[in-house]
C-alpha positions as CSV (number, residue, x, y, z in Angstrom):
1,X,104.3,83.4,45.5
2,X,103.1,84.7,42.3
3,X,100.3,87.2,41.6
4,X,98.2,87.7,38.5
5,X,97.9,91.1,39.5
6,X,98.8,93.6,36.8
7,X,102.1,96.5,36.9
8,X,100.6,99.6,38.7
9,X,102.7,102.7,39.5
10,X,100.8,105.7,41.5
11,X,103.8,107.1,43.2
12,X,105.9,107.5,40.9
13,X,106.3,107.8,37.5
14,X,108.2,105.2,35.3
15,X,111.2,106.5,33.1
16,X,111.2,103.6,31.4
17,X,108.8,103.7,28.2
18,X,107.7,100.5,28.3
19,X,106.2,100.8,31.8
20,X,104.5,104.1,31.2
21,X,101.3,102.3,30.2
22,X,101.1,100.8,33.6
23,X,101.3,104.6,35.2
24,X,98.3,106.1,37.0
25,X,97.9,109.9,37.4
26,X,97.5,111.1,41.0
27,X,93.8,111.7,41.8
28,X,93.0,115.1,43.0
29,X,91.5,113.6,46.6
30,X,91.1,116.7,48.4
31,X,89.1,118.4,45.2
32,X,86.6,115.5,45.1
33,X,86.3,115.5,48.8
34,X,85.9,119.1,48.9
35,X,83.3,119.0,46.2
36,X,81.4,115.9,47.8
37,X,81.3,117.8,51.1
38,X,79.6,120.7,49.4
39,X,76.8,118.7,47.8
40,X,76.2,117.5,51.2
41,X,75.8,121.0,52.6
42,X,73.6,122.3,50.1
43,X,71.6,119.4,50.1
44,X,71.3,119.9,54.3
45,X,70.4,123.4,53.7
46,X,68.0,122.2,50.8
47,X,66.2,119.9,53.4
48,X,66.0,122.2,56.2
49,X,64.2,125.0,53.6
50,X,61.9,122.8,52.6
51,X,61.1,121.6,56.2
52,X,60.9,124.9,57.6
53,X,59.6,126.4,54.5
54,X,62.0,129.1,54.5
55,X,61.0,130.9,58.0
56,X,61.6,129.9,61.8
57,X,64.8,128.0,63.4
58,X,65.3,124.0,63.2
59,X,65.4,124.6,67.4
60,X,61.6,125.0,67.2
61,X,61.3,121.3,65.8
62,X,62.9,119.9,68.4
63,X,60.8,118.6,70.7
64,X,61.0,119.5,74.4
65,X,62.2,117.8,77.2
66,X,59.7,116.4,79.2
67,X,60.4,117.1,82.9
68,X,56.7,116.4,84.5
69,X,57.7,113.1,86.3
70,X,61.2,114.6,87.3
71,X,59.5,117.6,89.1
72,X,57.3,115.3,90.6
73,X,60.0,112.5,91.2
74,X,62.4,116.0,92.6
75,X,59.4,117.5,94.6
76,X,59.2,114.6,97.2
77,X,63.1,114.6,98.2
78,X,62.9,118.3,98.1
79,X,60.2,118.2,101.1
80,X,62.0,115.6,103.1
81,X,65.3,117.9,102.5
82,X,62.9,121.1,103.3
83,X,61.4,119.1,106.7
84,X,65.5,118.3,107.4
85,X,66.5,121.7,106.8
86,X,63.6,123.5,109.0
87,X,64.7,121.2,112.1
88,X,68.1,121.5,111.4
89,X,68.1,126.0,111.7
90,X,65.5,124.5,115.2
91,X,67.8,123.2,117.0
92,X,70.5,125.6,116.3
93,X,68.2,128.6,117.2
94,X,68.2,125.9,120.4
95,X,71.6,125.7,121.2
96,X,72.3,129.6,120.8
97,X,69.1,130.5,123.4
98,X,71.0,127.7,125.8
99,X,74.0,129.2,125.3
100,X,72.5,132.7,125.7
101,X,71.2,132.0,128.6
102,X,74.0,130.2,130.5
103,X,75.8,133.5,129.8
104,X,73.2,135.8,131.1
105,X,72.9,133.6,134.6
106,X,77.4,134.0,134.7
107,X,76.3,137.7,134.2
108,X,74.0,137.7,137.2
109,X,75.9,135.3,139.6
110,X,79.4,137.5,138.8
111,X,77.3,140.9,140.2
């Protein structure tokens, strides 16, 4: 298959003089990278000046979490896990006086 596409050489470079028109100098990547990467930055730090007007932290723009429903939502497991909890230390308090007391009547029916 043939291609209308025109000689290009970007790796290398041609020792032949009649294909040195069709050589391409190397761009510097990393240069324009590097200098499109600072543009960015200073235009960031640009924007955040002019939002904050030069004073404060971009943390006081954020807006806080709204956590009103979740207390609310948590509140209602936390008193069925409270009511739980209370009954739970009950009956071993319970247990231990039963216990307790099986030891103390041993204690009496040994003297």
């Amino acid at each position: 298959m043939i291609t209308n596409k025109p000689l290009q050489f970007r790796n290398y470079k041609p020792t032949h003089p009649g294909l040195l028109p069709y050589y391409h100098q190397p761009t510097n990547v990393i240069g324009e990278t590097e200098k499109l990467c600072q543009n960015i930055v200073n235009e960031a730090r640009l924007h955040t000046k002019r939002i904050t007007n030069g004073e404060g932290d971009l943390a006081e723009l954020v807006p806080k979490k709204v956590n009103w429903d979740l207390k609310r939502d948590v509140e209602k497991k936390l008193r069925n896990l409270d009511e739980v909890y209370q009954s739970s230390i009950n009956q071993i308090i319970l247990k231990q006086q039963k216990k307790q007391k099986k030891k103390n009547k041993k204690k009496k029916h040994k003297k």
